[in-house]
N, C-alpha and C positions, 0 to 999 in steps of 0.2 A: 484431723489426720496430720501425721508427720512428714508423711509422700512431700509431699510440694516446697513445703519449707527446708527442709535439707537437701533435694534438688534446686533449688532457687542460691540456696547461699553456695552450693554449688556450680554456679555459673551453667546450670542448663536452662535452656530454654523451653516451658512448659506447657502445654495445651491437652485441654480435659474433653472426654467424650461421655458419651452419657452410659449410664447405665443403670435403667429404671423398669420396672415393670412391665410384663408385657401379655398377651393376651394366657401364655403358657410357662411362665416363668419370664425369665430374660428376655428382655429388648432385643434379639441379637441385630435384624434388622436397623435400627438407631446405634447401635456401636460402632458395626462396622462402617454406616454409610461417613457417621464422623474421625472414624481412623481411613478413610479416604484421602485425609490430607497428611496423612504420616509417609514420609520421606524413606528413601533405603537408607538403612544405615540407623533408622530411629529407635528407641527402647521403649516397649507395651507394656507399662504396669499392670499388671491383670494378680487378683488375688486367688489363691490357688483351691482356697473353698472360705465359706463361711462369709460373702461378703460385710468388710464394716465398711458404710453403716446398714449396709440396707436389707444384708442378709440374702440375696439376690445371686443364688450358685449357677452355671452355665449348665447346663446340660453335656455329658458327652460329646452328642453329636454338635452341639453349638460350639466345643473345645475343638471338634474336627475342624470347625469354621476358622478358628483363630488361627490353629496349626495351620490353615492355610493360606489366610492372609498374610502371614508372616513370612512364609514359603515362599509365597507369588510376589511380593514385594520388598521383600531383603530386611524385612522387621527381624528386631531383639527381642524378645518377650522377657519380662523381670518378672517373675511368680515369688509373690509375699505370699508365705506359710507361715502365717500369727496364728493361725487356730485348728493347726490338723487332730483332728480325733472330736470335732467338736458338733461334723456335720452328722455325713454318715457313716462315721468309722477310720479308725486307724490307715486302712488301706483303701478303703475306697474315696475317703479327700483327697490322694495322690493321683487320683487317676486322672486326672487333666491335665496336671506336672509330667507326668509317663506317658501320655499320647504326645506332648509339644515334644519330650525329648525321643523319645523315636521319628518324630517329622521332621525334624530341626536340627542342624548344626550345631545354634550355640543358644542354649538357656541359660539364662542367667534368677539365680534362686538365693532368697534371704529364708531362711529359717529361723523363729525363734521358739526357744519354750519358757517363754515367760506364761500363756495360758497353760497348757496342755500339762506343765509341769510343775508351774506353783511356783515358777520358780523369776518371777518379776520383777521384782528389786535388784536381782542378780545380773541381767544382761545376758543371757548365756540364749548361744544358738550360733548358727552357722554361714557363711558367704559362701556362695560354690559356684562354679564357672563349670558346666557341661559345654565343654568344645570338639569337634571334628576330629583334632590330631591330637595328640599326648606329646608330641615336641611343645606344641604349645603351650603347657601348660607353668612349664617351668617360668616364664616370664610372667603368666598372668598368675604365679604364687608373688611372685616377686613383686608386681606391681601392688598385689592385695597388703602385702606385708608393708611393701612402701607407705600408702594411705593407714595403715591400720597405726603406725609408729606417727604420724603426724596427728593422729584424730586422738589417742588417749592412751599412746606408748604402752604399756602394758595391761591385757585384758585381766579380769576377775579370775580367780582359780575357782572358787567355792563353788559356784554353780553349774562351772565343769565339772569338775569331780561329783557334784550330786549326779548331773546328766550322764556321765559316764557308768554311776554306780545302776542306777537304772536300766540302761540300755543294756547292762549283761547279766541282769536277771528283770524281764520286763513285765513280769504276769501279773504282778501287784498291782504298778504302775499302770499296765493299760486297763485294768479290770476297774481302778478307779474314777480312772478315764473315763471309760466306758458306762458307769455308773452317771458320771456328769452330765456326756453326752443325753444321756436316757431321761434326765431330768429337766435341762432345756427343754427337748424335745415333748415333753408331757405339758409341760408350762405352756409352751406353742402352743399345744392341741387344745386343753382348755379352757387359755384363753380364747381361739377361734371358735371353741363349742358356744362359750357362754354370750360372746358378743352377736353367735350365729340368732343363740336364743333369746338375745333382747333386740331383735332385730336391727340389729348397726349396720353402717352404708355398707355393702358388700366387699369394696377395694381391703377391709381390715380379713376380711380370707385368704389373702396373701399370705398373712403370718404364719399361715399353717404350716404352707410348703418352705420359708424360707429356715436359711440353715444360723446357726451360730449361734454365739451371743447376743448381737444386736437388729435391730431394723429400724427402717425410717420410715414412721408413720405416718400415713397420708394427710396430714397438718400442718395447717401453717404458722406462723412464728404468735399470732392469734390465739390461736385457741392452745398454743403449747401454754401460753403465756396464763389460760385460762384453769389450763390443766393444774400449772402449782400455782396459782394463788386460789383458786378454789378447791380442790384435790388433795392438794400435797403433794403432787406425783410428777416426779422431774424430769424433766428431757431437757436436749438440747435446744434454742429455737427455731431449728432446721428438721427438727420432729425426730430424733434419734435416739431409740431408749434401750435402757441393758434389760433384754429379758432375763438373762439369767443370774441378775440382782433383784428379780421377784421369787418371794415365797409362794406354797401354793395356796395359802392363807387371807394373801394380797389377792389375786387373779378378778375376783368378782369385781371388788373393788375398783380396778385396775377399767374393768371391763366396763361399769356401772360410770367410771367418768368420762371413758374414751366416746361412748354415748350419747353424755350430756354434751361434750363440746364441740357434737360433728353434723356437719349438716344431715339434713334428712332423704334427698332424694333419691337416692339406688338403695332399695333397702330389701333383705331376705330374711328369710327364717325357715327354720325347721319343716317340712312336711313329711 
């Protein structure tokens, strides 16, 4: 992830909370209790759907939790939107971004569409500062433009002008979208059917519910290790794989080695 290295050369000061599984989706429980040490004044990286790596979306009501941590303790929240349209749709991966900015003062949002729009080698997407007053705003253009002319002086046109041609005629665009999302999505499923079916440790039924492109597979750097030199099947060795760089042709496969390299004790299957 790019989070922490561009903060760091940044001269901020960094500290990570957890956010892994939990009995119904999200940990919210383990998030919060380690943004307990977050300070007024401090910036919540939280991703606004799709988590990467782990795929791991908040809930609503667990988004009402953050809006309020934020609220009752003078927290920024940063919502990275790398992958909207990729969970459950165009409009509804906003809805966490739309509850924080109705609760909250000031959001602060990176937007990119480098997934959503194909459009990755371009760099194209947005900065945007939801603040309290509209006087204020004129400084915080000002200050954006400042850092923007020191980081790479002038941005790309090309994939503005794709983004713009899009966005005012968008039926195409979301319908392919939409098409994508629905193909993840099916990949999820079965692969959770097939692993359900060769009975694999239970923890890999997470996959089902989790959203995006990616997840982090209950693995250790072991058996990832195990996975491509016997498999061929590559992850990170922190267990992080792109579902949605499998065909549905791979899935068995996929399913038949996560199998081989996992322990045996929590096991399920079909009744």
């Amino acid at each position: 992830m790019n989070h922490r290295p561009i903060m760091t050369a940044a001269g901020l000061r960094v500290r990570s909370f957890r956010w892994q599984e939990g009995a119904a989706g999200l940990d919210i429980e383990a998030a919060i209790a380690d943004l307990d040490a977050a300070q007024e004044g401090d910036v919540v990286l939280l991703h606004g759907c799709c988590h990467n790596p782990t795929g791991i979306d908040p809930s609503i009501e667990q988004w009402r939790q953050f809006a309020e941590l934020c609220k009752g303790r003078g927290l920024v929240p940063l919502v990275d939107m790398a992958y909207q349209g990729f969970g459950d749709g165009v409009e509804h991966d906003a809805a966490g971004l739309r509850l924080l900015s109705n609760v909250l003062d000031t959001v602060l949002v990176a937007a990119s569409c480098s997934k959503n729009m194909g459009l990755y080698c371009e760099r194209t997407g947005a900065a945007m500062v939801i603040a309290p007053d509209a006087g204020l705003l004129s400084n915080i253009r000002a200050t954006l433009e400042r850092i923007t002319r020191a980081n790479y002086s002038m941005p790309p046109e090309h994939g503005a002008a794709i983004a713009s041609c899009l966005f005012e005629s968008p039926q195409t665009w979301l319908s392919e979208l939409e098409a994508c999302r629905r193909r993840v999505a099916e990949i999820r499923r079965d692969l959770s059917d097939m692993l359900l079916d060769l009975r694999a440790p239970a923890e890999y039924q997470a996959l089902r519910n989790q959203k995006g492109m990616f997840s982090l597979l209950p693995l250790d750097s072991h058996q990832m290790n195990r996975l491509r030199e016997e498999f061929g099947v590559y992850g990170t060795a922190s267990g992080r794989i792109n579902i949605a760089g499998l065909l549905p042709s791979q899935v068995g496969r996929l399913a038949e080695a996560l199998r081989s390299v996992s322990r045996a004790p929590k096991l399920v299957g079909r009744h």
